[in-house]
C-alpha positions in Angstrom: 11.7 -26.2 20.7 11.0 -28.1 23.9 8.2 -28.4 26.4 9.3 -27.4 30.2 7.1 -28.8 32.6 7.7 -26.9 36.0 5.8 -28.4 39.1 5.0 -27.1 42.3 3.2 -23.6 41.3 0.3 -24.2 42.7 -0.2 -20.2 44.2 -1.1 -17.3 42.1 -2.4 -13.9 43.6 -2.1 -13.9 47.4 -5.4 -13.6 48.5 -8.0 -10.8 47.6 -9.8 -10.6 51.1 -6.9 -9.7 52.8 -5.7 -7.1 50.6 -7.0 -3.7 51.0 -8.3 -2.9 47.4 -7.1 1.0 46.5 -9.4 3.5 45.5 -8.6 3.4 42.2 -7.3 0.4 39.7 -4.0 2.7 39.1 -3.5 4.4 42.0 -3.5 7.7 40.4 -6.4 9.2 41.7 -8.0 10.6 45.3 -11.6 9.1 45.9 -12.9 12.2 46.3 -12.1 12.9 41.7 -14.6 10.1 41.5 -17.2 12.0 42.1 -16.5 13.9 39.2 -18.8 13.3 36.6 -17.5 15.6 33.6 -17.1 12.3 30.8 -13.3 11.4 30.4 -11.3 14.0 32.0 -12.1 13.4 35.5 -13.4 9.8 36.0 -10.8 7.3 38.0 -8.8 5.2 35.9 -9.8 2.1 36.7 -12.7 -0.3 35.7 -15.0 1.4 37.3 -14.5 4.7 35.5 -13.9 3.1 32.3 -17.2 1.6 31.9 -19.0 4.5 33.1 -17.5 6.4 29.9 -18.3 3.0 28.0 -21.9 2.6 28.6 -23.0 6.4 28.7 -20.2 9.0 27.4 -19.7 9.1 23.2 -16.3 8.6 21.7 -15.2 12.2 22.3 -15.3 11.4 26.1 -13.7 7.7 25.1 -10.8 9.3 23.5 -10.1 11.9 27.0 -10.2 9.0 29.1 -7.9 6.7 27.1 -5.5 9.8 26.3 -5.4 10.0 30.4 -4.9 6.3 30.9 -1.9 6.4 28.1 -0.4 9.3 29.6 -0.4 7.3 33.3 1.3 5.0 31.7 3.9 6.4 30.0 2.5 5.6 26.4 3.7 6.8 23.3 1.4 4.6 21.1 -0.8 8.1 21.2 -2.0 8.0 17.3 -4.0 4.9 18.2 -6.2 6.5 20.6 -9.0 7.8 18.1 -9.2 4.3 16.3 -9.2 2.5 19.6 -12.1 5.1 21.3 -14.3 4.0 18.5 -14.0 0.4 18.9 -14.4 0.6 22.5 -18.0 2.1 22.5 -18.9 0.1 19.6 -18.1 -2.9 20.2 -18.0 -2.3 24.1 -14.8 -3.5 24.7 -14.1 -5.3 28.2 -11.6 -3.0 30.3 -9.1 -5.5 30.7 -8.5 -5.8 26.8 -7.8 -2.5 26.9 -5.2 -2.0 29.5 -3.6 -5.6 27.4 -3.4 -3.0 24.5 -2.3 0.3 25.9 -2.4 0.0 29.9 0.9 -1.7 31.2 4.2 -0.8 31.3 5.2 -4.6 30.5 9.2 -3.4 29.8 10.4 -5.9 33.1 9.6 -8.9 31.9 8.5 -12.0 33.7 8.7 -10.5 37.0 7.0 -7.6 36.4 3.6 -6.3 37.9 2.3 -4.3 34.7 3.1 -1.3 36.1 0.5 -1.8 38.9 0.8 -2.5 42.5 -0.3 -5.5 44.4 -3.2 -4.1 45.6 -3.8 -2.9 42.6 -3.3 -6.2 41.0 -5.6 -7.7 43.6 -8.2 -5.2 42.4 -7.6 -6.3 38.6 -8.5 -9.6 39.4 -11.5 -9.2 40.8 -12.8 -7.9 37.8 -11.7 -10.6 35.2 -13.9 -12.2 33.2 -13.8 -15.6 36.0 -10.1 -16.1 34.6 -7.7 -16.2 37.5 -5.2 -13.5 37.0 -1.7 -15.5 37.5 1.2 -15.2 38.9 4.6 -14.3 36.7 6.1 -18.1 35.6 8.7 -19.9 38.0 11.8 -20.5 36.1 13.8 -21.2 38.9 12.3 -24.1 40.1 14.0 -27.1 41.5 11.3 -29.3 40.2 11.7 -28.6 36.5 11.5 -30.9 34.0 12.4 -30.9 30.1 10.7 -32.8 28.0 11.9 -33.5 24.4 9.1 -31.6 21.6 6.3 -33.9 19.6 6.7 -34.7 15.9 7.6 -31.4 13.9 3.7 -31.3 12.3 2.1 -31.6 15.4 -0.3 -28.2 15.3 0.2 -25.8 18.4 -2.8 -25.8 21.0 -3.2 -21.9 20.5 -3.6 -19.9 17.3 -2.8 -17.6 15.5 1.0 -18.4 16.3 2.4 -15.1 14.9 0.7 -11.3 14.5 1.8 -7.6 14.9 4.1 -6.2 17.3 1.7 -3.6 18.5 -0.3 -6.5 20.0 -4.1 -6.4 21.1 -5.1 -9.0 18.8 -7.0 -12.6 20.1 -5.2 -15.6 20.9 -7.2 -18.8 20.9 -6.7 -21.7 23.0 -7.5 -24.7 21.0 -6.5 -27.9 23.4 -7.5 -28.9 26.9 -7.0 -28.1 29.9 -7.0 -24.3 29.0 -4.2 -22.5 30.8 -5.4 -20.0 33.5 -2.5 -17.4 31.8 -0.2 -17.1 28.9 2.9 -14.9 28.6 4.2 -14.4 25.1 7.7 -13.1 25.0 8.0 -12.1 28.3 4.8 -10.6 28.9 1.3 -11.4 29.7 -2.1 -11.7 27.9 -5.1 -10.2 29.5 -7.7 -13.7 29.5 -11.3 -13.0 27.6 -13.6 -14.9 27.5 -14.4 -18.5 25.3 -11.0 -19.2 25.9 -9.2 -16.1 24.5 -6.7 -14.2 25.5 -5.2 -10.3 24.0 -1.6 -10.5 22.6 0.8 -8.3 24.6 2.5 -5.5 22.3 6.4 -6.4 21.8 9.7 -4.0 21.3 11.0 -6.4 19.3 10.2 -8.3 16.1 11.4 -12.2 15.9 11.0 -15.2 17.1 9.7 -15.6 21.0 8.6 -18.2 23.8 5.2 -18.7 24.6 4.5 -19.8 28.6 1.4 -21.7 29.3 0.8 -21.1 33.2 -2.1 -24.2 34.4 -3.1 -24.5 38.1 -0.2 -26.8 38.5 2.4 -26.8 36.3 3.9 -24.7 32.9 4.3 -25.1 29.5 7.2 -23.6 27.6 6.9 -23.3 24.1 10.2 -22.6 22.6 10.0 -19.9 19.9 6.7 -20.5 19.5 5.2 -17.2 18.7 6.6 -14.8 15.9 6.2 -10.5 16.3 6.5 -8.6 13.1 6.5 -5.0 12.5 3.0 -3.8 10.8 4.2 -3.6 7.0 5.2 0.3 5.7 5.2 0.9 1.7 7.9 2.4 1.0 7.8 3.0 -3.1 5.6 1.8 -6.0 7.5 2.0 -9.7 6.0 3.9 -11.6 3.1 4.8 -9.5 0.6 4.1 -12.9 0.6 2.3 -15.8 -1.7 -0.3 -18.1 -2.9 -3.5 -18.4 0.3 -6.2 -18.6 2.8 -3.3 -17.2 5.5 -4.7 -15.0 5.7 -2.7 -11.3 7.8 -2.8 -8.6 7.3 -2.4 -4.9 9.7 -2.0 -2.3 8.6 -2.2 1.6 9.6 -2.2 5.2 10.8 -6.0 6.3 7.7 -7.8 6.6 8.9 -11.0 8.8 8.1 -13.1 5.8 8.1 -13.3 2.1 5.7 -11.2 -0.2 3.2 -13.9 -1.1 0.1 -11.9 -2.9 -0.5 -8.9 -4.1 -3.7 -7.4 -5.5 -4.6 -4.3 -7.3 -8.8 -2.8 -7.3 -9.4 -6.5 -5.6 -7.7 -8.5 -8.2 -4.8 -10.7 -7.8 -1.8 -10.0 -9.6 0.8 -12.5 -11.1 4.3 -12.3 -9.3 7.6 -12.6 -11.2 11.1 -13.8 -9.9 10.9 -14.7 -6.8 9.8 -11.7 -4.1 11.9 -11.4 -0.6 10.1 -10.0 2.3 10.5 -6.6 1.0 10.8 -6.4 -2.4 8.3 -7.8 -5.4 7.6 -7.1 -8.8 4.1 -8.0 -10.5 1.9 -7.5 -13.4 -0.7 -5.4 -13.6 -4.3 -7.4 -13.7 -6.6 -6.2 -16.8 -10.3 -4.5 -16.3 -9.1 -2.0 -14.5 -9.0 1.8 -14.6 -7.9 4.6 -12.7 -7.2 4.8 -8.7 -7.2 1.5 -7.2 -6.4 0.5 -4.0 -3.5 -2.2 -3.3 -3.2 -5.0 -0.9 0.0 -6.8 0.0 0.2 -10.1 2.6 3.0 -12.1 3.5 3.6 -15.6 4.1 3.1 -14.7 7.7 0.6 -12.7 7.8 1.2 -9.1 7.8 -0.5 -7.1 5.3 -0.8 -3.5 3.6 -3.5 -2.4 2.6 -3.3 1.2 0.7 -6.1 3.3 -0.9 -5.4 4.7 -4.4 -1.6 3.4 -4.2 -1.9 2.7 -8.0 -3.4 4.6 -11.0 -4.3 2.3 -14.1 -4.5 3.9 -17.4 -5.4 3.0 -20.5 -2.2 2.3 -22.8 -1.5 4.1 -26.5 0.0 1.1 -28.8 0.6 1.7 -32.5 -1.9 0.2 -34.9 -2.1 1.5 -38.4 1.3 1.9 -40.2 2.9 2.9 -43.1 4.7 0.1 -45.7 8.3 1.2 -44.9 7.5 1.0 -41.4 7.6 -2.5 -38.7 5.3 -2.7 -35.8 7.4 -4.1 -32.6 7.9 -4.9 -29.1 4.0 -5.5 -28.2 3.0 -2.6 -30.7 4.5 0.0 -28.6 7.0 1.0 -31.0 8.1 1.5 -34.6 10.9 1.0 -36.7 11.8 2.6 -40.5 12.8 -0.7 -42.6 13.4 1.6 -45.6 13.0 4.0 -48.1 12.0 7.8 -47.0 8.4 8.0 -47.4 5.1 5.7 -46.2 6.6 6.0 -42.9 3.0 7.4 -41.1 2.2 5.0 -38.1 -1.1 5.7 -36.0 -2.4 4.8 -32.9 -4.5 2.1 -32.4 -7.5 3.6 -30.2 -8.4 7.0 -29.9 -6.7 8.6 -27.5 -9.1 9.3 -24.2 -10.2 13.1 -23.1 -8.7 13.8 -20.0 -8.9 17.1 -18.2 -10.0 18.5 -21.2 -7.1 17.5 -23.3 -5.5 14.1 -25.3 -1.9 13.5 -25.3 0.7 11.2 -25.8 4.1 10.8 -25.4 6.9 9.5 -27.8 10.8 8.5 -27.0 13.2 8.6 -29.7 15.0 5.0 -30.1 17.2 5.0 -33.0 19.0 7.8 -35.4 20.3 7.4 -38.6 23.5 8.9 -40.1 21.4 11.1 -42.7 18.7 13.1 -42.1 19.0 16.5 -43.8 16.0 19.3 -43.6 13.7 16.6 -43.3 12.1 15.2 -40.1 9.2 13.4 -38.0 6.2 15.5 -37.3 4.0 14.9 -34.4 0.1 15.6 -34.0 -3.2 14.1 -34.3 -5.8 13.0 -36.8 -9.3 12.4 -36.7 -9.3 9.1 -39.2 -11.8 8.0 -42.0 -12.1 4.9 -43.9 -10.2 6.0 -46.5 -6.7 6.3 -44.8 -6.6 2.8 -43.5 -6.5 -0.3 -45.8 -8.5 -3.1 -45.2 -5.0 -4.8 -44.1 -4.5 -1.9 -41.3 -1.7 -0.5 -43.8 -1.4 3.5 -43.6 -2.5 4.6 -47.2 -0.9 8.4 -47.0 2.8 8.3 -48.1 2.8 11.9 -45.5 0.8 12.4 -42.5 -0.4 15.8 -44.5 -2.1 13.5 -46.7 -4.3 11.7 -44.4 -8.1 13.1 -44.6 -8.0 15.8 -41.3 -4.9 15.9 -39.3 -3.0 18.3 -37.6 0.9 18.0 -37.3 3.7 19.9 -36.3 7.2 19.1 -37.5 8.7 18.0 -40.7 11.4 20.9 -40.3 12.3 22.2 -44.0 14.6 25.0 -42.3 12.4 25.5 -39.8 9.6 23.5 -38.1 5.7 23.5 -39.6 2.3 23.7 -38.3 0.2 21.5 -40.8 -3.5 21.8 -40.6 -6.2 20.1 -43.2 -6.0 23.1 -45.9 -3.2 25.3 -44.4 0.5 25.3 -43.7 2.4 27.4 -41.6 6.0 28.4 -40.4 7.1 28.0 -36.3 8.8 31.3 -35.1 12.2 31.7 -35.4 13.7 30.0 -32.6 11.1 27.7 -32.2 11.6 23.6 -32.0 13.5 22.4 -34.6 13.4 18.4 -34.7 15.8 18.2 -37.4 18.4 19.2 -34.9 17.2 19.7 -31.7 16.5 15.6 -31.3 19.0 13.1 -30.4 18.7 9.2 -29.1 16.6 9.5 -26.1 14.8 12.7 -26.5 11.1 12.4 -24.9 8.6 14.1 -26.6 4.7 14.5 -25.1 2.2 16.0 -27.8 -1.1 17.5 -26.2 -3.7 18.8 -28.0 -6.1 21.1 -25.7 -8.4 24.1 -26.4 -7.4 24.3 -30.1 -3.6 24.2 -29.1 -0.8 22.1 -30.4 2.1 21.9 -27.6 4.9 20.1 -27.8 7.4 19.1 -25.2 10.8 17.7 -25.5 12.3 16.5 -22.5 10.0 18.7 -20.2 10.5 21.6 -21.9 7.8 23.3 -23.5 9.3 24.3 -27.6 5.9 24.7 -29.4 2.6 26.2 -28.8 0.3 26.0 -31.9 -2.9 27.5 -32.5 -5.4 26.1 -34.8 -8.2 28.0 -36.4 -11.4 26.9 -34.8 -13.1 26.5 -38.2 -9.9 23.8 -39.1 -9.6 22.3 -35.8 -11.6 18.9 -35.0 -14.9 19.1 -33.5 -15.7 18.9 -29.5 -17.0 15.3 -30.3 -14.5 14.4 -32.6 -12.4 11.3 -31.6 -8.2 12.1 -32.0 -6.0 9.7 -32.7 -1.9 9.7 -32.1 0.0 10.0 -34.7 4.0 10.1 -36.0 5.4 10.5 -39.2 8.4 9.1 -39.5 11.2 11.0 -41.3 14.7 11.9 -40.9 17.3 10.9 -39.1 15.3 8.9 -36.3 14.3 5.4 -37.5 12.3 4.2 -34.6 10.3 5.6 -31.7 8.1 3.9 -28.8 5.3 5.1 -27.4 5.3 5.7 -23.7 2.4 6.0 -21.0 1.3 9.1 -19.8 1.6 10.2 -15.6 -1.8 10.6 -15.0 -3.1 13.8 -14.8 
């Protein structure tokens, strides 16, 4: 980076009482359309007009005017006008921020005139906040002088020193003398007031000069000023899941690397090390349901996206039988031995959604030997009596526990057992002693005295139980597996979110 002091530019606009100031700020309209009075579609497009929409249109007529003032310009930034109509009659934006934002056609570079003419130019600058309008910088000059940079720390005299490449965002002058005009990549900042200026928009993201223009001299900043494209989401794996779950996000190239990330407000620990558009983090705890995510780089750029992420509330095992082992975080279950005391149950009820609990199981491991016998599936609405004081599953079946409802088991064809009755699936129905294999998903809802069953998406039983044998409306459910047969270990998977 080096400083260029240039000497000798001592002359900015020529000067305004000799110019014939135009009619309009653009040049775009006869004098005679300024009589026009309808708000926003026929008022000039110049200061003038601008405020007279400002201070007594509303931000329907805010809107028409800016759409016209893009148009003239040869805008395509069109999907900001609504946003930007609003801010100008609330927080009565000056005019000249406004044509920094979406008025010039600043493509030229250094030696262009915004799109404007020099009368037109003249006309701009008399209605600056008392900042001169400069100039474009000299680079040619004979006079030039480099000058080696200060120490590396040494802070810049403006901040912030990087922001979006749409632009329209305040730069602060923080040293003295402050310059009388700044151009930032090539293109210049409208001056505010309480020296400000408005950050030009940029076509490219990257690294770019900054040029300090005083009454007589410049300042180049080398690569002083960093654009970078206003962050995109692109994907959010799995889009739900519970407290401690591991998720990964994937975005557009944010100029700089991922650096926070919060879900429903709260931070959320990162792991490995996250690139500038990649991260993976943990889900915070104390949450539930929708919650809105917010993403910020090391530079600056942010995302900020409403109900990006759905928190549930995650099924573990709990209660199981003695043959049976409790791993990986209590999300699965694994037969040790024997054939019976193989009932594992969920740790919490399982919560009433839509109307209807579920869970989901995926099949691990399979044995060699299996036979007519297999796991059932279902739900059980649990006393004291089936859990030891240990957690230990008393029932050597899930048919013995006090009230449940199952469906499985399989003895040549698959059974529906409810608490006092036992009946036979349909021919053709599911058959888990053969239909399952190592990676078979299985989701188990109970809903409107229905047992369904689903194995990999597919719908293979549909149950009805009595209402006089079925659990009450009040009545909490819990998950439960019996494990028998050839599979010798399941997990337990989250549910999408309904």
């Amino acid at each position: 980076m080096a400083w260029i002091l240039r000497r000798g530019v001592n002359s900015f606009l020529p000067n305004l009482a000799q110019q014939e100031a135009p009619h309009t700020l653009l040049g775009l309209h006869e004098p005679q359309e300024a009589e026009v009075t309808l708000f926003g579609l026929h008022e000039p497009l110049d200061k003038e007009g601008y405020l007279h929409v400002r201070d007594y249109g509303d931000e329907a007529s805010m809107e028409s005017f800016l759409r016209r003032l893009l148009q003239s310009q040869k805008h395509e930034l069109t999907e900001i006008i609504p946003c930007l109509a609003v801010m100008c009659c609330k927080e009565k934006k000056d005019f000249e921020e406004v044509l920094s934002i979406v008025g010039h056609d600043m493509s030229a570079g250094y030696t262009s005139t915004l799109g404007f003419s020099q009368t037109s130019m003249n006309s701009l600058s008399q209605d600056t906040t008392g900042v001169e309008v400069p100039q474009p910088p000299v680079h040619d000059s004979e006079d030039a002088a480099t000058m080696p940079l200060p120490a590396s720390q040494a802070p810049l005299p403006f901040e912030p020193s990087n922001g979006s490449a749409f632009g329209g965002f305040r730069i602060k002058w923080r040293a003295n003398p402050v310059p009388v005009g700044i151009w930032i990549g090539g293109r210049p900042c409208a001056p505010l007031r309480e020296d400000s200026f408005v950050a030009p928009c940029s076509d490219i993201s990257g690294s770019v000069d900054v040029v300090a223009v005083f009454k007589d001299q410049e300042v180049n900043f080398t690569r002083a000023f960093s654009y970078w494209e206003p962050g995109i989401l692109h994907s959010i794996t799995p889009s739900y899941g519970a407290q401690d779950g591991e998720i990964k996000v994937k975005t557009s190239h944010l100029g700089g690397e991922i650096a926070e990330i919060s879900l429903g407000g709260q931070k959320c620990r990162l792991l490995g090390r996250p690139t500038a558009t990649d991260a993976c983090f943990v889900v915070p705890p104390d949450l539930e349901g929708p919650v809105k995510l917010q993403l910020a780089a090391t530079n600056g750029n942010e995302i900020t996206m409403e109900a990006a992420f759905t928190v549930i509330e995650s099924v573990l095992f709990g209660h199981a039988g003695s043959c049976l082992e409790i791993l990986d975080g209590s999300s699965s279950v694994h037969r040790t031995t024997g054939v019976n005391h193989g009932v594992c149950i969920s740790s919490k009820p399982l919560r009433l959604q839509n109307m209807e609990h579920r869970f989901r199981v995926r099949v691990d491991e399979m044995g060699s030997k299996g036979g007519l016998r297999a796991l059932a599936v279902g739900f059980a609405v649990l006393s004291s009596l089936d859990v030891m004081p240990s957690g230990q599953v008393r029932a050597k079946e899930a048919t013995d526990l006090s009230r449940a409802w199952l469906v499985g088991y399989d003895r040549g064809g698959a059974l529906l057992c409810s608490p006092g009755s036992l009946q036979k699936l349909p021919a053709g129905a599911w058959r888990p002693a053969k239909d399952l294999e190592v990676g078979s998903m299985l989701e188990i809802l109970f809903r409107q005295n229905q047992i369904i069953v689903y194995q990999d998406n597919q719908e293979r039983a549909c149950c009805f139980v009595n209402a006089e044998e079925g659990p009450g409306q009040n009545e909490e459910l819990h998950a439960v597996v019996d494990l028998q047969g050839a599979v010798t270990r399941i997990s337990l998977v989250n549910c999408e979110p309904s």
